[in-house]
NUVEXMI-872341 format. One record per residue (C-alpha): x, y, z; residue number from 1; chain; residue in three letters. Coordinates in pm, whole numbers. Each point is the difference from the previous one (the first is absolute). Layout:
+--------+--------+--------+-----+--------+---------+
|      x |      y |      z | num | cadena | residuo |
+--------+--------+--------+-----+--------+---------+
|      X |      Y |      Z | NUM |      A |     ALA |
...
+--------+--------+--------+-----+--------+---------+
This chain:
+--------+--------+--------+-----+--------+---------+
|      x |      y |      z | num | cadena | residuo |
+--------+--------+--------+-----+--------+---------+
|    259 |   -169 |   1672 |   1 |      A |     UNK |
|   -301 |      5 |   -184 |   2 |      A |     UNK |
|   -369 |     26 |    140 |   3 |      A |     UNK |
|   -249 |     13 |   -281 |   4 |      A |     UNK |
|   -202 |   -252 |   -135 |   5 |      A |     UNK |
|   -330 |    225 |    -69 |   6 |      A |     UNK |
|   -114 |    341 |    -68 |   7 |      A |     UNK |
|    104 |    282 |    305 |   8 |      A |     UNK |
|   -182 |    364 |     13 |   9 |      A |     UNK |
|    145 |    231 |    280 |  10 |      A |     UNK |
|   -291 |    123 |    237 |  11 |      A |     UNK |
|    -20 |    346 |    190 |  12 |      A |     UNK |
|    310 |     40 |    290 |  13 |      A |     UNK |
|   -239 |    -61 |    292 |  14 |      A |     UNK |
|     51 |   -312 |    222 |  15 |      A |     UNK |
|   -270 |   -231 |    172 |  16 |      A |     UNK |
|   -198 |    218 |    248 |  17 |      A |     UNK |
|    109 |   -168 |    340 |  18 |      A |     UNK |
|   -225 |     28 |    316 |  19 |      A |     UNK |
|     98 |    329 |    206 |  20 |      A |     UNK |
|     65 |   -236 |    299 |  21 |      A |     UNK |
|    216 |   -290 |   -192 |  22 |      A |     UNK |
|    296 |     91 |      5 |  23 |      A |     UNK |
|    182 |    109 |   -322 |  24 |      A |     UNK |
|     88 |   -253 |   -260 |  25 |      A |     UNK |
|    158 |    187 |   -350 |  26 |      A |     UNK |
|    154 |    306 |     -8 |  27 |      A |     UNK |
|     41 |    156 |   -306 |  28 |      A |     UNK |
|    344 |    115 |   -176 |  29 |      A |     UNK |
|     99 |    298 |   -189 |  30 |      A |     UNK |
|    -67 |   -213 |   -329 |  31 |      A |     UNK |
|   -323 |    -81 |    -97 |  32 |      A |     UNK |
|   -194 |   -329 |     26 |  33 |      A |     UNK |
|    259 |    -79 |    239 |  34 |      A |     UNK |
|    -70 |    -98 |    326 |  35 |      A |     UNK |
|    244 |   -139 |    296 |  36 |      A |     UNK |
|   -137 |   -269 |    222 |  37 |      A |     UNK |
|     15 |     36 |    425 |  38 |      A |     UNK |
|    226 |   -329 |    -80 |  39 |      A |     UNK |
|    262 |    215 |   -193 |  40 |      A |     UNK |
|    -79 |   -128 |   -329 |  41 |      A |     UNK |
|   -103 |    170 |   -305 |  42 |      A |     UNK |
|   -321 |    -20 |   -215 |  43 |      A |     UNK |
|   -163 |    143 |   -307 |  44 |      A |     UNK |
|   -354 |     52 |    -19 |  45 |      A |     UNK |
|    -97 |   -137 |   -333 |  46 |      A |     UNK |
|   -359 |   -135 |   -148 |  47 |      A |     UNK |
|    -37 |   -371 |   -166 |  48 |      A |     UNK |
|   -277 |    -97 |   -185 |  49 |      A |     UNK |
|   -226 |    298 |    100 |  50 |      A |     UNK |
|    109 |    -79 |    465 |  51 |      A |     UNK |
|    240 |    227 |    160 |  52 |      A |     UNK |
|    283 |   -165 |    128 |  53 |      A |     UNK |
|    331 |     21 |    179 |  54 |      A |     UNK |
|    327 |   -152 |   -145 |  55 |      A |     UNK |
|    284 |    -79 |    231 |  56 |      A |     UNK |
|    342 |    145 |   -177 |  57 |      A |     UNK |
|    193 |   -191 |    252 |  58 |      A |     UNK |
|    219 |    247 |    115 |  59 |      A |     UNK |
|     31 |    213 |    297 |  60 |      A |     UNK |
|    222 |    221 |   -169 |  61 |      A |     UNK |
|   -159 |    294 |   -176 |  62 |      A |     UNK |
|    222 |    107 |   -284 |  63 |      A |     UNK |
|    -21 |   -417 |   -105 |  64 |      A |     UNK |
|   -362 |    -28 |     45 |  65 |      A |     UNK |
|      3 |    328 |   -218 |  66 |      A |     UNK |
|    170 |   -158 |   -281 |  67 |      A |     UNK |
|   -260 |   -353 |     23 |  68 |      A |     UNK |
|   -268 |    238 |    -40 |  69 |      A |     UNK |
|    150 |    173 |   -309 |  70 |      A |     UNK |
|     40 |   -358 |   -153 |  71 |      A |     UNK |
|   -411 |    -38 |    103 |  72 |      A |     UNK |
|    -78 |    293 |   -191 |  73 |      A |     UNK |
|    201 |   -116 |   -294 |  74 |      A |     UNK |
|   -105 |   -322 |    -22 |  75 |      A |     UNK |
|   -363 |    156 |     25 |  76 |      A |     UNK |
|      6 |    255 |   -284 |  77 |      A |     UNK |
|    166 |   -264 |   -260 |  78 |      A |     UNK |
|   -292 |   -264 |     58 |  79 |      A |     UNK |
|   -236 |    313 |     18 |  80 |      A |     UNK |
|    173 |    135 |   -379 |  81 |      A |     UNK |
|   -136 |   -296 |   -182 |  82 |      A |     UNK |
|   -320 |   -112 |    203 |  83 |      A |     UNK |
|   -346 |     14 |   -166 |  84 |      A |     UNK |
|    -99 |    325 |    276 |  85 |      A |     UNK |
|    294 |    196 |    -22 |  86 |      A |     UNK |
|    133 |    251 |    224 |  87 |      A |     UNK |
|    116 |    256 |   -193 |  88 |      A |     UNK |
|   -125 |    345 |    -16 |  89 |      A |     UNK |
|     35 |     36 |   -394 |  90 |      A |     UNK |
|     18 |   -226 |   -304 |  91 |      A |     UNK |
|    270 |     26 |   -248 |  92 |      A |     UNK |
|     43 |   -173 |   -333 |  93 |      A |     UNK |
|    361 |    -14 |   -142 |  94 |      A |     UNK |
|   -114 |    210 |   -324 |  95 |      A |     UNK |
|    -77 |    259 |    276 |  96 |      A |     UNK |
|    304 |     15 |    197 |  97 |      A |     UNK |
|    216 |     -6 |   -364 |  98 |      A |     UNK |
|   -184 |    345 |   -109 |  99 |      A |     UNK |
|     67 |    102 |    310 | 100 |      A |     UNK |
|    378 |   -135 |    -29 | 101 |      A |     UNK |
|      1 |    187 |   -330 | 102 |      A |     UNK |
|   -127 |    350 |     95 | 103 |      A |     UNK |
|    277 |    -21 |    274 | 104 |      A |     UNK |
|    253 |     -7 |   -273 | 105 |      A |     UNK |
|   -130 |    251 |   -217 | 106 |      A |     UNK |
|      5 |    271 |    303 | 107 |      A |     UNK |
|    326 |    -82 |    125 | 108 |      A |     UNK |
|    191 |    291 |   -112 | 109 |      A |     UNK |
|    362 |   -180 |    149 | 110 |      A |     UNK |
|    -62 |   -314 |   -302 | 111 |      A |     UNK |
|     99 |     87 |   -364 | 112 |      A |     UNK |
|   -182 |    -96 |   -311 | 113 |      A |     UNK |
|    174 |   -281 |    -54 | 114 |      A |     UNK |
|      7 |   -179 |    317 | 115 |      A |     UNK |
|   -388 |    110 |     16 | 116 |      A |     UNK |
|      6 |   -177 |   -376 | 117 |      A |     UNK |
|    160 |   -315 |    148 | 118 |      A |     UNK |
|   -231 |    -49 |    288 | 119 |      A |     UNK |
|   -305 |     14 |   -218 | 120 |      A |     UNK |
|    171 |   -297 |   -186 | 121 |      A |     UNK |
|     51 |   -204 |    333 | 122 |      A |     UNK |
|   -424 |     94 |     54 | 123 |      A |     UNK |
|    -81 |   -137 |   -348 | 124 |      A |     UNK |
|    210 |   -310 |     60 | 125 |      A |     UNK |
|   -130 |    -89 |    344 | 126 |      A |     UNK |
|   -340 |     84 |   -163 | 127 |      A |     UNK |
|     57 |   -277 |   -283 | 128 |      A |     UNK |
|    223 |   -246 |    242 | 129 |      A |     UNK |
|   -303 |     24 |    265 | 130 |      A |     UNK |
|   -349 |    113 |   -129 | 131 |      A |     UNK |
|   -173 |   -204 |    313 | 132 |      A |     UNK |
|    217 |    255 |    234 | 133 |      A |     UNK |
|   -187 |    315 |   -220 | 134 |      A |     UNK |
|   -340 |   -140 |     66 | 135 |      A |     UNK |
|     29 |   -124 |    327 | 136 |      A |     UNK |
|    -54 |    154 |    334 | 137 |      A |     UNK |
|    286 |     61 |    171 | 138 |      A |     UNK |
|    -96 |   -140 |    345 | 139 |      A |     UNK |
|    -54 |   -351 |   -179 | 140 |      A |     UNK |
|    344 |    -18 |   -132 | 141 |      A |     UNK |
|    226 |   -240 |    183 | 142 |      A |     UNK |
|    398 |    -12 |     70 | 143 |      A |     UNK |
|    -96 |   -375 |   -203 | 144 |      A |     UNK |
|   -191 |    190 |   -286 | 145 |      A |     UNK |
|    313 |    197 |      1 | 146 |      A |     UNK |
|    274 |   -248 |     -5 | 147 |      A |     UNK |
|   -196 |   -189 |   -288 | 148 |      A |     UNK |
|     53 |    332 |   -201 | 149 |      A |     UNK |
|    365 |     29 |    120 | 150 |      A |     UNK |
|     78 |   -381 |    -74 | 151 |      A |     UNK |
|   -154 |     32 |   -357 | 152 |      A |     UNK |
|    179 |    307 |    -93 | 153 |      A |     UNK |
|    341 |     22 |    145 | 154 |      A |     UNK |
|    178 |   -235 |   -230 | 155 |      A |     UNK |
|   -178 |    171 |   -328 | 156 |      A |     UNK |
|    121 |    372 |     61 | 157 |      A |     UNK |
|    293 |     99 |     80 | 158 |      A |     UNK |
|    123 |     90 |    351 | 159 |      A |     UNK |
|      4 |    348 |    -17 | 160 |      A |     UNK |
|   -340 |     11 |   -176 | 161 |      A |     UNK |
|   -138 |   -292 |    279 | 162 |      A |     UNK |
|    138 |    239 |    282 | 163 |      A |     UNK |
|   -189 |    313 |   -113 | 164 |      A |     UNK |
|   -327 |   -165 |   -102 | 165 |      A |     UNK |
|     23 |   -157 |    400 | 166 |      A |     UNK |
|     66 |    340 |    148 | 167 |      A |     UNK |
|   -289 |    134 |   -166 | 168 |      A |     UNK |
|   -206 |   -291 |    157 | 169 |      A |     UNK |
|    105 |     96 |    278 | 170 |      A |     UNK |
|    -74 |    352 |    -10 | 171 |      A |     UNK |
|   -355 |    -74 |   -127 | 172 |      A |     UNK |
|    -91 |   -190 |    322 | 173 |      A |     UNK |
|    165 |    357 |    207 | 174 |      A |     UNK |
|   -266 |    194 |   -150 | 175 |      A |     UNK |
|   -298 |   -284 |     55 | 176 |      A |     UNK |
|    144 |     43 |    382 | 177 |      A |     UNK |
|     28 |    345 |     67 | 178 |      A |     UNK |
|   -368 |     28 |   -187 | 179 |      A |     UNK |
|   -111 |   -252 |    278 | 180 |      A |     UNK |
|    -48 |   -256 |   -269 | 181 |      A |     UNK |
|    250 |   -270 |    158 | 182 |      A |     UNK |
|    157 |    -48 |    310 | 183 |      A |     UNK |
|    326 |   -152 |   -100 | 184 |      A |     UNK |
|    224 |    -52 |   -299 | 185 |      A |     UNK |
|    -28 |   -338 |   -158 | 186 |      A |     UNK |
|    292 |     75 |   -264 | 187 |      A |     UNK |
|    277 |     43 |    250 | 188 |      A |     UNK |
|    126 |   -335 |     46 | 189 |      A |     UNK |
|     86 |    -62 |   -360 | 190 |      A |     UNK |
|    361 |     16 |    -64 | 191 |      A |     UNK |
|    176 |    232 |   -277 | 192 |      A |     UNK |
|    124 |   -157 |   -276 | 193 |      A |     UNK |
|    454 |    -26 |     27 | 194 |      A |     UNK |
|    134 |    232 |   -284 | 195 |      A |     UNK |
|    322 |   -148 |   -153 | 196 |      A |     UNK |
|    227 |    240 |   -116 | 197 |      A |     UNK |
|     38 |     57 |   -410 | 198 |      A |     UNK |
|    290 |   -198 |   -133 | 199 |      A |     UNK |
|    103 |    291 |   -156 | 200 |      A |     UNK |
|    322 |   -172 |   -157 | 201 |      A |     UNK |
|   -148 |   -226 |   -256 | 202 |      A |     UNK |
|   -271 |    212 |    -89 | 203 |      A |     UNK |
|    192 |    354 |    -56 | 204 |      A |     UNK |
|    225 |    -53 |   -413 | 205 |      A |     UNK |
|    409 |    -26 |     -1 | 206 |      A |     UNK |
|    136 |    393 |    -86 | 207 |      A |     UNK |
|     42 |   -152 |   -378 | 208 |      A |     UNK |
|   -374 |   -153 |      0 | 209 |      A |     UNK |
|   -137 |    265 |     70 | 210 |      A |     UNK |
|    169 |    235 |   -268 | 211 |      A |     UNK |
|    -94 |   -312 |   -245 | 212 |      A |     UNK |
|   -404 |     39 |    156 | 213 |      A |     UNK |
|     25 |    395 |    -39 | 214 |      A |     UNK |
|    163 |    -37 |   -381 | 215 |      A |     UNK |
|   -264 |   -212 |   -114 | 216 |      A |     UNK |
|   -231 |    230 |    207 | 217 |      A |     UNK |
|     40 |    292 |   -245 | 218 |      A |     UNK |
|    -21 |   -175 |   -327 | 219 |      A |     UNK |
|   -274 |    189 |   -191 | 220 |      A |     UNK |
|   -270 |   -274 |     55 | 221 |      A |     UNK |
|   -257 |    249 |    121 | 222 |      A |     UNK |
|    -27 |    364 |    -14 | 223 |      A |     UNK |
|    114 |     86 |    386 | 224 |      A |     UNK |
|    305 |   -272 |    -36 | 225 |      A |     UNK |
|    233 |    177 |     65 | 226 |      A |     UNK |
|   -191 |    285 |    273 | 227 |      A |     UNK |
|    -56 |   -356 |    162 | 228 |      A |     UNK |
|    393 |   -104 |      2 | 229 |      A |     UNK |
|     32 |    321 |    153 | 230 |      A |     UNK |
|   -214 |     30 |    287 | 231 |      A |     UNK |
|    160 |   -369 |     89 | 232 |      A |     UNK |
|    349 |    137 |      7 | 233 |      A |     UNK |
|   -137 |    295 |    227 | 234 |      A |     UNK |
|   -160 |   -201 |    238 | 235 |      A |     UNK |
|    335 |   -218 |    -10 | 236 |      A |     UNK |
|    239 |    273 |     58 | 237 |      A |     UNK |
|   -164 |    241 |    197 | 238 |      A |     UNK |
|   -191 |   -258 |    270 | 239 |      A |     UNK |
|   -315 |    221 |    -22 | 240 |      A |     UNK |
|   -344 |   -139 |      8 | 241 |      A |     UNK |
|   -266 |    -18 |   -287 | 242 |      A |     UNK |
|   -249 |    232 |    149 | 243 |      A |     UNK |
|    325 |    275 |     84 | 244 |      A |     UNK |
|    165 |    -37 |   -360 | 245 |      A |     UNK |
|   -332 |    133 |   -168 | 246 |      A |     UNK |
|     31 |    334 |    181 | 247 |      A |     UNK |
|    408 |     41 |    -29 | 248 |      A |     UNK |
|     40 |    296 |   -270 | 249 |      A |     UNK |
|    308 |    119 |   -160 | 250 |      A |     UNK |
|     74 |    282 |    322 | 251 |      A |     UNK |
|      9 |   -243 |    234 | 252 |      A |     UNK |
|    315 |   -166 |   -179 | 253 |      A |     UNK |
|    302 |    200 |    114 | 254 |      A |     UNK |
|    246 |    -40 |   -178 | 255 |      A |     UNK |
|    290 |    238 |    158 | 256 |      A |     UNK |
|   -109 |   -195 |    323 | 257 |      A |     UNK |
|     -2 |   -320 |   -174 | 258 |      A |     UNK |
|   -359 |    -83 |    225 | 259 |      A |     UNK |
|   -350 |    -60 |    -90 | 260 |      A |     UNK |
|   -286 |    173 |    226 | 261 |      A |     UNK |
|   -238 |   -273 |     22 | 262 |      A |     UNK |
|   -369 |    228 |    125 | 263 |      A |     UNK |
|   -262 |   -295 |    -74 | 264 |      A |     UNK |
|   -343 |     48 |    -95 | 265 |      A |     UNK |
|    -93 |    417 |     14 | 266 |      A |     UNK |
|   -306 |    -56 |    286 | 267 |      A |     UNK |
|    121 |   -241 |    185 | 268 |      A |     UNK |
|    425 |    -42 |    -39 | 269 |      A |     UNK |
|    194 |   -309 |     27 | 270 |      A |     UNK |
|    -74 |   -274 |    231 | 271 |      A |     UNK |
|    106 |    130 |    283 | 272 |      A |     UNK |
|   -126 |    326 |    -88 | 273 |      A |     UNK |
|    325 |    146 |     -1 | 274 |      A |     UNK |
|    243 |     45 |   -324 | 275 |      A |     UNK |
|    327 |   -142 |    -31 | 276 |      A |     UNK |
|    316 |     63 |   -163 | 277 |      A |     UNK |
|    198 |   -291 |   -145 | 278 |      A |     UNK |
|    326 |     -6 |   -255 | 279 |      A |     UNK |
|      4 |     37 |   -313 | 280 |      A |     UNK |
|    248 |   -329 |    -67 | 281 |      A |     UNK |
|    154 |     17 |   -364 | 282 |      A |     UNK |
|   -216 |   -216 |   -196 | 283 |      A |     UNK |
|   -282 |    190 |    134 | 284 |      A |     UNK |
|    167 |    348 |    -85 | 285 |      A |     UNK |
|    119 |   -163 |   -374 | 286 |      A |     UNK |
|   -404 |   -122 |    -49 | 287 |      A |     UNK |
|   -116 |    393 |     99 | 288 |      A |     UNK |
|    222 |    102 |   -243 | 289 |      A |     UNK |
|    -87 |   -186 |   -257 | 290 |      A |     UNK |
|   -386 |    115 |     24 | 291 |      A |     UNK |
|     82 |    308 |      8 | 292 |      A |     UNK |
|    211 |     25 |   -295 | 293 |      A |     UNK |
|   -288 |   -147 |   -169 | 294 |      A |     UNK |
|   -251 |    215 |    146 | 295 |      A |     UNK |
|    165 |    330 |    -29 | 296 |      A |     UNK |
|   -262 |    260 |     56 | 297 |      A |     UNK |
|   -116 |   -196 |    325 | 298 |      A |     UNK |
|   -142 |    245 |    279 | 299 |      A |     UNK |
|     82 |    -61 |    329 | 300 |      A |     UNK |
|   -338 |    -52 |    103 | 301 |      A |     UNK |
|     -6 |   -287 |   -227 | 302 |      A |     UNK |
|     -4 |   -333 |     81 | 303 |      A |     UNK |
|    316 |   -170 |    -42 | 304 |      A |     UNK |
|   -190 |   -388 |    -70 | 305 |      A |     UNK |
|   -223 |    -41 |   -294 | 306 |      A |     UNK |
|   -148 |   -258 |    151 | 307 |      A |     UNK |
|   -142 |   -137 |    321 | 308 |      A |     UNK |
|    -20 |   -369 |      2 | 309 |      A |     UNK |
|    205 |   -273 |   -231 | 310 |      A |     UNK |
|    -84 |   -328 |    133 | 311 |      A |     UNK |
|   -164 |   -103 |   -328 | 312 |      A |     UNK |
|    368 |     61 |   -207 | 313 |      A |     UNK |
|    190 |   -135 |    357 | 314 |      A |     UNK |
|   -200 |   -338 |    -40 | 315 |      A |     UNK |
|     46 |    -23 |   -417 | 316 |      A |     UNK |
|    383 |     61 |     56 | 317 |      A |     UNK |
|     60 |   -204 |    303 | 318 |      A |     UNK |
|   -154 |   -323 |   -210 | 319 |      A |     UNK |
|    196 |    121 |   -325 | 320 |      A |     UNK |
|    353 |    -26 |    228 | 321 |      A |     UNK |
|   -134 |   -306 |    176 | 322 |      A |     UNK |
|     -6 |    267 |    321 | 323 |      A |     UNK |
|   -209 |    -90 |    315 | 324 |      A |     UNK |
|   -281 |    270 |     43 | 325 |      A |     UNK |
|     36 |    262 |    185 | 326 |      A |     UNK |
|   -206 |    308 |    128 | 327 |      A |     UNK |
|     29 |    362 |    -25 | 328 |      A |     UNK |
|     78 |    -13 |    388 | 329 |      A |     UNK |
|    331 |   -262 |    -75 | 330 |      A |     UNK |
|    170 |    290 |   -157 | 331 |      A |     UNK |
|      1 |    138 |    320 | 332 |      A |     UNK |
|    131 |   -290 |    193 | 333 |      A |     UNK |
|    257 |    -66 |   -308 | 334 |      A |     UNK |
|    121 |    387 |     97 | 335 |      A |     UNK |
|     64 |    -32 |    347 | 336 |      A |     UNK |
|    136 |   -349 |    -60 | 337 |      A |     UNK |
|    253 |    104 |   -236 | 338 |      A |     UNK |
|     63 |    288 |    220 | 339 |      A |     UNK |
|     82 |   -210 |    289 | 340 |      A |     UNK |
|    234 |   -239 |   -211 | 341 |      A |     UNK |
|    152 |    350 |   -138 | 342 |      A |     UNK |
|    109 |      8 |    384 | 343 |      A |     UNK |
|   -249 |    294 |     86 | 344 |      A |     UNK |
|   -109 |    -53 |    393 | 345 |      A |     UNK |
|   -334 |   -113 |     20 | 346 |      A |     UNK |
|    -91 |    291 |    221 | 347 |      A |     UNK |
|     91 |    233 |   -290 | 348 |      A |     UNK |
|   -228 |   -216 |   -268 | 349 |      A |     UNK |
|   -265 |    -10 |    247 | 350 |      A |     UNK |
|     -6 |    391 |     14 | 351 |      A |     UNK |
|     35 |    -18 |   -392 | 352 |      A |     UNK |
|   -330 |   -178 |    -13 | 353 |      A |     UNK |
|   -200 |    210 |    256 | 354 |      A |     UNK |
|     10 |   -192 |    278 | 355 |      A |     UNK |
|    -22 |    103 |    354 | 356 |      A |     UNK |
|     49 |   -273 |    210 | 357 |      A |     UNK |
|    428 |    101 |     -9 | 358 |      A |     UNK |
|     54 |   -307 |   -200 | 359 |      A |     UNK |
|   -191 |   -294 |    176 | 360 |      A |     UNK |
|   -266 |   -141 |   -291 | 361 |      A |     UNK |
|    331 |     58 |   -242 | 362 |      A |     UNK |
|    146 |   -209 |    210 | 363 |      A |     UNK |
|   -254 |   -252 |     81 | 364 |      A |     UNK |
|     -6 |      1 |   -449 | 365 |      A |     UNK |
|    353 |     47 |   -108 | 366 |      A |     UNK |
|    194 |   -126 |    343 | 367 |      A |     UNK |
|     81 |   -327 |   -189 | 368 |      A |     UNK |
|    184 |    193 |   -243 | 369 |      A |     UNK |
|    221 |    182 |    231 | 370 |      A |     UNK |
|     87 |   -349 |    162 | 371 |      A |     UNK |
|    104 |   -115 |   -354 | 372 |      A |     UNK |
|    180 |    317 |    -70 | 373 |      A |     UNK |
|    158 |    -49 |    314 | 374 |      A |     UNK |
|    138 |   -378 |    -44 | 375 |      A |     UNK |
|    130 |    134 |   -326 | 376 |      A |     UNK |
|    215 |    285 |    140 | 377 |      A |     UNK |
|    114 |   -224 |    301 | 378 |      A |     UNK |
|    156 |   -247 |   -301 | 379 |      A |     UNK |
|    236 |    322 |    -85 | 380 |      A |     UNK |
|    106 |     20 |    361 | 381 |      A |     UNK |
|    334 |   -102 |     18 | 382 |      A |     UNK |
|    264 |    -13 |    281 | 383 |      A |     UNK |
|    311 |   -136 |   -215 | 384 |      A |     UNK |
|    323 |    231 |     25 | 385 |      A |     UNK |
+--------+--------+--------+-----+--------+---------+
């Protein structure tokens, strides 16, 4: 039901003086501006065009007429949000709401540095994507004004990226409310963009392409060739992240226990925030053995990786071998895919890669593999005598 075709302002809770001998026409209710009628029905007091004024909610039933006056008020505050008067008590641009947004992030204590670093990238995006939204005031913008920005921009990024840089949006708008700057949120009825899962099996090399990509990896084309072809293999046989390799050092590598203690970054740990344990496999244990033979009088403070990054000497390889690209983060998915087709459970691989959801993104990832792993044991099933 709607009621508004013009501009409402709520007056004072007071009804029409009657005459002491009339007898009584409104009484009021325990919510204001509402008002039942000696007929039964209920009414909110409201003011049009400058004239008090009673509107029939056509209900006798108060918890009803309750929620009719709740879609008054609503309808009332968006026209009020982007009339020429206004009604709100303070006036927000989005450049003021994002420094706002951004000292937020820099005092939460519970947000590391590099999901801090990530959400100042989703600022500067929506910053570049949407300059009008930076200069505007807040109360003008419009669910249409935002579904312009959404319709523009949701095929050029990618999901994940499109999902963030809404959320943000939205959050922007939260603070213009609760600083009395808007009354609603015009950003909630846009939809999230559907994230298709990775097909992870013709991206991620064959076992023998990617010992042909490492090979040509660690020919001496540049000076850190073969530190590179390293830190590759690492990442492939241990599962670890980028960011938690750079801080592994040589006494974290057991090698009675046959495990590697995985801390993360000194301040601030893993992602989780916890450390892990996870298996030192063979060709992990035969690649720590080979740096160290070449590195005899390593410390055990140092660093076992020479190197941090390699996607520059991934990329030249991968086109050498004819080898679809992949990132530093595919090592990891070739690890626990590998792992899975090994037979290891994918509770067990999702423990291996710090997980702590007991297995159900690994599954959500890797649970095609399983099924294929599966089909292929049920083919050695057999029931002849």
């Amino acid at each position: 039901m709607r009621f508004i075709h013009c501009c409402y302002t709520l007056t004072d809770n007071n009804p029409p003086q009657a005459v002491s001998t009339a007898p009584k026409t409104w009484f009021p209710t325990k919510y204001q501006h509402l008002y039942r009628h000696k007929s039964g029905t209920y009414y909110a007091r409201i003011l049009i065009g400058g004239k008090k004024t009673w509107r029939s909610l056509k209900t006798a039933v108060l918890s009803v007429a309750k929620e009719e006056w709740d879609k008054l008020i609503e309808d009332a505050a968006n026209q009020k949000e982007v009339s020429q008067e206004g009604i709100v008590a303070e006036r927000m641009t989005g450049a003021q709401a994002i420094e706002i947004r951004k000292r937020q992030l820099e005092n939460d204590a519970s947000i590391k540095k590099n999901t801090r670093r990530y959400w100042n990238e989703i600022i500067a995006s929506l910053e570049r994507t949407w300059p009008e939204f930076v200069t505007a005031e807040l109360r003008r913008v419009t669910e249409e004004h935002c579904q312009r920005w959404a319709g523009k921009h949701k095929e050029a990024m990618s999901p994940t990226r499109f999902n963030n840089s809404l959320s943000l949006i939205r959050h922007l708008f939260e603070i213009a409310i609760k600083r009395g700057a808007r009354r609603t949120n015009p950003a909630n009825s846009l939809k999230r963009a559907k994230v298709r899962t990775k097909d992870l099996s013709s991206r991620l090399p064959a076992r023998q392409k990617f010992a042909e990509w490492v090979k040509e990896m660690r020919r001496p084309n540049a000076r850190f060739s073969g530190p590179c072809a390293d830190f590759v293999e690492f990442l492939a046989y241990s599962g670890v992240r980028k960011g938690e390799a750079e801080w592994i050092q040589w006494k974290d590598c057991d090698f009675a226990r046959g495990e590697i203690l995985v801390r993360g970054e000194p301040e601030e740990g893993t992602k989780n925030s916890e450390f892990r344990r996870i298996p030192m496999i063979s060709a992990c244990r035969e690649l720590l053995m080979r740096l160290k033979a070449k590195r005899p009088n390593v410390q055990p403070t140092d660093g076992v990786m020479r190197v941090q990054e390699a996607q520059k000497a991934m990329d030249r390889a991968a086109s050498v071998v004819g080898m679809e690209r992949i990132t530093h983060h595919d090592l990891r998915h070739l690890f626990a895919t590998v792992c899975i087709e090994s037979g290891v459970d994918i509770p067990t691989v999702a423990k291996w890669l710090g997980h702590k959801d007991g297995g159900a993104l690994a599954m959500k990832v890797y649970g095609h593999l399983r099924n294929e792993h599966s089909l292929a044991a049920a083919t050695r099933v057999s029931f002849a005598a």
